[in-house]
C-alpha atoms as one frame of an Amber mdcrd trajectory, in Angstrom:
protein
   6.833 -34.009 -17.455   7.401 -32.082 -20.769   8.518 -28.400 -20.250   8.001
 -25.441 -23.145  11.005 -24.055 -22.244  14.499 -25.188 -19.607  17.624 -23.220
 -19.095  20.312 -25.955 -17.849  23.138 -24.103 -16.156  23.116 -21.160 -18.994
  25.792 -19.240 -19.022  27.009 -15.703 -21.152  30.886 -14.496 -20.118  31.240
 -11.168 -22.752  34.418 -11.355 -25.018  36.171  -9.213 -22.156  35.950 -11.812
 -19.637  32.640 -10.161 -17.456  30.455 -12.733 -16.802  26.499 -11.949 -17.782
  25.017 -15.317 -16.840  26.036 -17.574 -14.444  24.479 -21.110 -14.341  20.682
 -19.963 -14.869  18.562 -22.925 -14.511  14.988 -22.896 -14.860  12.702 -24.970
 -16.264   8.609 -23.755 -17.431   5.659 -25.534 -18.040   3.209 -25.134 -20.828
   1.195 -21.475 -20.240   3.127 -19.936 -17.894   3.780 -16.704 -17.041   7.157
 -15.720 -15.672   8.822 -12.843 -14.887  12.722 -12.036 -14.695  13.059  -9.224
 -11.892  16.147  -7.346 -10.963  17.975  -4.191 -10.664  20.155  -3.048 -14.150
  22.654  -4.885 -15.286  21.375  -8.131 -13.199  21.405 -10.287 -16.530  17.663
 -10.458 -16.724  17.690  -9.295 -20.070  20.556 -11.133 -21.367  19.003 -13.856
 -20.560  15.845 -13.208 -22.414  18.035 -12.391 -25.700  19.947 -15.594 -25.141
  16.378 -17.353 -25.333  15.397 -15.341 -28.279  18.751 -16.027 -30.097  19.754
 -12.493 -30.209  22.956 -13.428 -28.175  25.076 -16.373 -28.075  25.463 -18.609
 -24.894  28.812 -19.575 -23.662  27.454 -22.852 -21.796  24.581 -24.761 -20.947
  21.635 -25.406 -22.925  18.402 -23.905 -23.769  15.529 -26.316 -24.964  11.925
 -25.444 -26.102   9.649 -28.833 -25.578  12.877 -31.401 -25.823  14.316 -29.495
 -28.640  17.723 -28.053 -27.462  18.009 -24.695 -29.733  21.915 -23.184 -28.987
  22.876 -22.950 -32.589  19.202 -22.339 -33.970  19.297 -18.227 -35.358  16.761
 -16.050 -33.954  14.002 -16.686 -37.171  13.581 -20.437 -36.548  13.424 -20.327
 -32.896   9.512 -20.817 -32.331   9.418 -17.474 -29.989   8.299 -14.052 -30.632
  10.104 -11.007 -28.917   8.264  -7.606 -27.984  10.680  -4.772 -27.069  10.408
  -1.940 -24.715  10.286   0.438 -27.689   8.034  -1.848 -30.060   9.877  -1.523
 -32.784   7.075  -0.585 -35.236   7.700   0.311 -39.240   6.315   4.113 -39.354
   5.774   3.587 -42.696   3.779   0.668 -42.463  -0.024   0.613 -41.338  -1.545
  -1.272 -38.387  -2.317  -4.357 -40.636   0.613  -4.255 -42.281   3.047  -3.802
 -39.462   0.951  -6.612 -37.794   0.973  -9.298 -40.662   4.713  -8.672 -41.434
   6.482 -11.458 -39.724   3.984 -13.816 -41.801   5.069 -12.229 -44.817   8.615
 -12.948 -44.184   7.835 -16.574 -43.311   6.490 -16.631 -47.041   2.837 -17.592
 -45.739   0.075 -17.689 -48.445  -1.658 -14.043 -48.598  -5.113 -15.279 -47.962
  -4.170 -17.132 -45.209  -1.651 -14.518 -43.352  -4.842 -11.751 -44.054  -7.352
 -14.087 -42.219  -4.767 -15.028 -39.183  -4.044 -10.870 -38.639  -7.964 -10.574
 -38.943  -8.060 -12.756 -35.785  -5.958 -11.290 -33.783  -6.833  -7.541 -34.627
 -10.089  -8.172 -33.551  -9.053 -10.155 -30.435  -6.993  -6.914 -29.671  -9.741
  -4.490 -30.299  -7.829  -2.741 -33.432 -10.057  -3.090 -35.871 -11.128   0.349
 -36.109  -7.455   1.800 -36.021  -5.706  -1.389 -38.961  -5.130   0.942 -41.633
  -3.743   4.091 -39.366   0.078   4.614 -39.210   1.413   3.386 -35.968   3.323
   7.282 -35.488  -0.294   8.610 -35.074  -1.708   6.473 -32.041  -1.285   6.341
 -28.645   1.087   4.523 -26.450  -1.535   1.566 -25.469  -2.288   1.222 -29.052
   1.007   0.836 -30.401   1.402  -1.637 -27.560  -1.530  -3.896 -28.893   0.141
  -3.414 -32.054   3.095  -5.182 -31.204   1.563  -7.514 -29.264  -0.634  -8.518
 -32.251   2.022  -8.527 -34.123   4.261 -10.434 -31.581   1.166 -12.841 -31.029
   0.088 -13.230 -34.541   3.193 -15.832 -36.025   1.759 -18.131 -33.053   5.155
 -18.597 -30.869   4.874 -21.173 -28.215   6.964 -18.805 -25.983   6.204 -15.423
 -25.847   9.164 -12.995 -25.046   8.657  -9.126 -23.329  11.664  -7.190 -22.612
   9.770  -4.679 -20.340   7.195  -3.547 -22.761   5.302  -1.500 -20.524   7.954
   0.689 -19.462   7.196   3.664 -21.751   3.529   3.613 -20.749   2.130   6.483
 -17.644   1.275   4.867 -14.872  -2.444   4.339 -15.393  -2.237   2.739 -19.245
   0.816   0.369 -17.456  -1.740  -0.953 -15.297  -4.183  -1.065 -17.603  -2.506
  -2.890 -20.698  -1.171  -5.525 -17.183  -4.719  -6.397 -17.133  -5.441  -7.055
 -20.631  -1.941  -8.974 -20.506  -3.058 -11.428 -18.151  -6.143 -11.890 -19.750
  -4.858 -12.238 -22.881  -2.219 -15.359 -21.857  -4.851 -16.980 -19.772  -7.157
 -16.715 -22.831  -3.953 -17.784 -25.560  -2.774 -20.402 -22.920   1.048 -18.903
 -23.988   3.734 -19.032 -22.383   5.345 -15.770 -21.545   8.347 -14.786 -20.002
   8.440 -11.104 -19.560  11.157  -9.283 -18.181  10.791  -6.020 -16.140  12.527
  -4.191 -12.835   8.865  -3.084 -11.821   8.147  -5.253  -8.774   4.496  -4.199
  -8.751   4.194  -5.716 -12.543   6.025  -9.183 -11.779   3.672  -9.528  -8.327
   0.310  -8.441 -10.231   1.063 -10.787 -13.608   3.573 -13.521 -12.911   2.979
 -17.019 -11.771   6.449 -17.708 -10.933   9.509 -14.620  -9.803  12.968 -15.230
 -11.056  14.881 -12.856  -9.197  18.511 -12.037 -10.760  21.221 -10.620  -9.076
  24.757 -10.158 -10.551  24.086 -12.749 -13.124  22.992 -15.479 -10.768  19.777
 -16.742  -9.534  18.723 -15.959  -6.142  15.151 -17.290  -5.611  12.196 -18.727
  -8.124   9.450 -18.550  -6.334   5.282 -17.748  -6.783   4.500 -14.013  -5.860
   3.087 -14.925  -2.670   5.695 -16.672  -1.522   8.404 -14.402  -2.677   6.786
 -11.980  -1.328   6.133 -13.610   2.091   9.439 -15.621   2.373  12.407 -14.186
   1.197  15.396 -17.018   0.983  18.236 -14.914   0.588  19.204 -11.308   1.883
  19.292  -9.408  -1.378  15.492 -10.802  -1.660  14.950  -9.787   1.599  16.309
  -6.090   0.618  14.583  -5.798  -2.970  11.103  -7.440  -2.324   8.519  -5.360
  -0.426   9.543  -3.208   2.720  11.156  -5.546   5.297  12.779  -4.407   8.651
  15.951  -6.807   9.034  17.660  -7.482  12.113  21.133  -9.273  12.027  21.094
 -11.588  15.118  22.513 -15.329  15.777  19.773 -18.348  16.040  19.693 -19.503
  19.616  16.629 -21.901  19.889  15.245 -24.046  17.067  11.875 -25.946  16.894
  10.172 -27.013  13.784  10.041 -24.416  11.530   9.866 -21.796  14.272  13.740
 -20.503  15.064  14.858 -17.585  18.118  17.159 -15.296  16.950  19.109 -13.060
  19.276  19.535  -9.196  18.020  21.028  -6.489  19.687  17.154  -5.465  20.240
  16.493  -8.450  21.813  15.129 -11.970  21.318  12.564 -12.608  18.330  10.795
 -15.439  16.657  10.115 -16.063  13.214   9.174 -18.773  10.700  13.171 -20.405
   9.760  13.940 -21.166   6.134  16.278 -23.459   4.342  17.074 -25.879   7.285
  18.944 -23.287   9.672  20.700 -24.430  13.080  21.214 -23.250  16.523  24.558
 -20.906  16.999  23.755 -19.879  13.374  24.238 -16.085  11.927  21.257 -15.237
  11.043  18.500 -12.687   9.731  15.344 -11.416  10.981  12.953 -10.319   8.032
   9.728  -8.417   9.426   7.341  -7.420   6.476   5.901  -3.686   6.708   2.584
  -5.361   6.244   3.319  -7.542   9.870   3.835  -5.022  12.012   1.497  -3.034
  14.560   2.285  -0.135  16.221   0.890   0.538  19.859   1.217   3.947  22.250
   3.424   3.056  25.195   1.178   4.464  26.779  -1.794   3.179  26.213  -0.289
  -0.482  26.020  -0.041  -3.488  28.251   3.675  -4.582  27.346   3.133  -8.477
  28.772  -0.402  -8.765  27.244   1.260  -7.481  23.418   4.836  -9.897  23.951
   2.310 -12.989  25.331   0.583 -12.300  22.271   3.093 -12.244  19.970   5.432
 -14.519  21.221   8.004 -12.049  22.602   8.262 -10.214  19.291   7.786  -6.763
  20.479  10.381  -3.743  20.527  10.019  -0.108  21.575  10.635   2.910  19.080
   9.705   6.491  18.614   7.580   7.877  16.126   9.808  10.728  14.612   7.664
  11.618  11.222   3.795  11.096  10.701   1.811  12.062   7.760  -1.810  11.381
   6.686  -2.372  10.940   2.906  -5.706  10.409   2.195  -7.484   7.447   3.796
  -4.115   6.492   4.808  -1.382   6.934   7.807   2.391   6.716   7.162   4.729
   6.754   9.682   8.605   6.748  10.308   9.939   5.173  13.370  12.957   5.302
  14.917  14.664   2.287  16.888  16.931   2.430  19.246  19.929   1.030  17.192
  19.387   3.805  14.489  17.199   1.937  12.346  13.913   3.412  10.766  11.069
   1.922   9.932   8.257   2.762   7.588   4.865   2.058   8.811   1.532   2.208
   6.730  -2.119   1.909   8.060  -5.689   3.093   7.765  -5.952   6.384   9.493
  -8.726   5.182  12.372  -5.901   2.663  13.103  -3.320   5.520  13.464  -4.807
   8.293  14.133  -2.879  11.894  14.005  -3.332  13.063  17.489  -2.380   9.867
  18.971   0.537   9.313  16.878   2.705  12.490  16.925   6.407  12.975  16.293
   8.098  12.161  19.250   5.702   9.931  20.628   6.619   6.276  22.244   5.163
   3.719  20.778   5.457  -0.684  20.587   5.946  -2.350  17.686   4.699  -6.122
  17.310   4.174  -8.638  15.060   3.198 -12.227  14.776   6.108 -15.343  14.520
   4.104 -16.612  11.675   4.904 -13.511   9.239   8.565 -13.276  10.112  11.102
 -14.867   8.201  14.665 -16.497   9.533  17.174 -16.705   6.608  21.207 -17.294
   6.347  22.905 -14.358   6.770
């Protein structure tokens, strides 16, 4: 199978000796969307440059369909790069700005004026092409540089987190239009951000980065749902984790003892008995019952065992919604999140004694 674009053990070590990049390998099919996540500094967007040709690699190899592109400088590379800050020419109107990376590439005027037609009308900016790019809003200078990012037709479109200097409700906007917009182009984008709710919402495959290395590729879902590693475990979502040692292993189901107590969850990466070990609990999995209004065998028969007793020590209602903090008995706190008929206010007050359970199925076992 033919890939647009593979990173084979890529590599960046800066001139003082700090390695960036440490053996990134990845390899994407043909209108994907990807998304490098991590906290600053990770390499994520290092990376992305490397791909670009805005910084040298150290080792490895990057290749865009079978054509291995190290030396090639960032103008023949067949990618197109939108930054966080778009980068627009004040001086310059919309169609101009848009058409410019045509005009560099010396393309015949009635041609490059009929291909920034196109995509200013797929874009919707029609109306605004002969405006100055200082007088619009954020979202529209956005379109503008995707048009203009769009318009050279890359076969790998790159995003160094260009929705970050967007409000909240344009972001999630102009992430709709994005997805649209690549399904429609059939592109392949990899877009780098440190939003988790943007790489869950767009991506079809998560790199997370951490420290320069890879530590899981994964769909959303399953990023989401099965962390492999503990700093996944820590950065995706809102997981309770419980250190414990694996004591029983069947199939893919594994018991881990915890200074709580004994719990079962869904095992990854081939674990064994007498192994250390970590309990991930999504936020999502849990229920919370009142002690007493529970039957404490019916809820552990249930749930295989998986139940532990806390104390509600904060509860506010927001809304349609409940959130509440509970304590454990090892000093642990856990957030908990629910409809407010499910958790209602006069049943759930501070101090009050409550069960937590949760299914094997949505608990994850990992190496500790």
């Amino acid at each position: 199978m033919g890939y647009d674009l593979e990173l084979i053990k890529v590599g960046k070590v800066y001139d003082n000796g700090t390695p960036a990049v440490i053996d990134f390998d990845l390899a994407v099919s043909k209108g994907e969307f990807i998304a490098f996540l991590g906290p600053s500094g990770c390499g994520k967007t290092t990376t992305l440059r490397m791909i670009a040709g805005f910084e040298t690699i150290t080792s490895g190899d990057i290749l865009i369909r079978g054509r291995r592109i190290n030396e090639l400088p960032p103008e023949r590379r067949p990618t197109s790069m939108i930054f966080q800050n778009y980068a627009l020419f004040p001086h310059m109107s919309v169609r101009r700005n848009v058409g410019y990376g045509l005009e560099v590439k010396g393309m015949p005027r009635a041609e490059r004026e009929a291909r920034v037609e196109r995509i200013l009308e797929t874009l919707d900016l029609t109306a605004i092409a002969d405006q100055k790019p200082d007088r619009l809003s954020g979202g529209q200078r956005q379109r503008i540089a995707l048009a203009r990012g769009l318009v050279v037709e890359p076969e790998i479109l790159l995003l160094d987190e260009p929705l970050g200097a967007l409000d909240a409700n344009l972001r999630k906007a102009i992430q709709n239009e994005l997805k649209i917009l690549q399904k429609t182009l059939g592109i392949t984008f990899v877009f780098v951000t440190h939003a988790q709710s943007e790489a869950l919402a767009l991506s079809d495959r998560i790199v997370v980065m951490n420290q320069g290395r890879v530590e899981q590729i994964s769909p959303p879902h399953v990023l989401y749902r099965r962390p492999q590693t503990p700093f996944v475990a820590q950065f995706i979502g809102r997981n309770t984790i419980l250190d414990g040692i694996v004591r029983e292993r069947a199939g893919e189901r594994a018991v881990v003892e915890t200074p709580l107590g004994r719990f079962t969850g869904h095992a990854v990466n081939g674990l064994a008995a007498e192994t250390r070990a970590k309990l991930v609990v999504p936020g999502e999995a849990l229920d919370a019952h009142r002690i007493d209004g529970a039957d404490r065998e019916a809820i552990a028969a249930r749930y295989s065992g998986n139940v532990l007793t806390g104390a509600v020590s904060r509860s506010e209602v927001v809304g349609h919604l409940a959130h509440l903090t509970i304590d454990l008995a090892n000093g642990m706190s856990i957030l908990l999140e629910g409809h407010v008929d499910k958790y209602p206010r006069d049943a759930f007050r501070p101090q009050s004694q409550v069960l937590l359970s949760w299914s094997p199925d949505e608990a994850t076992v990992i190496a500790a």
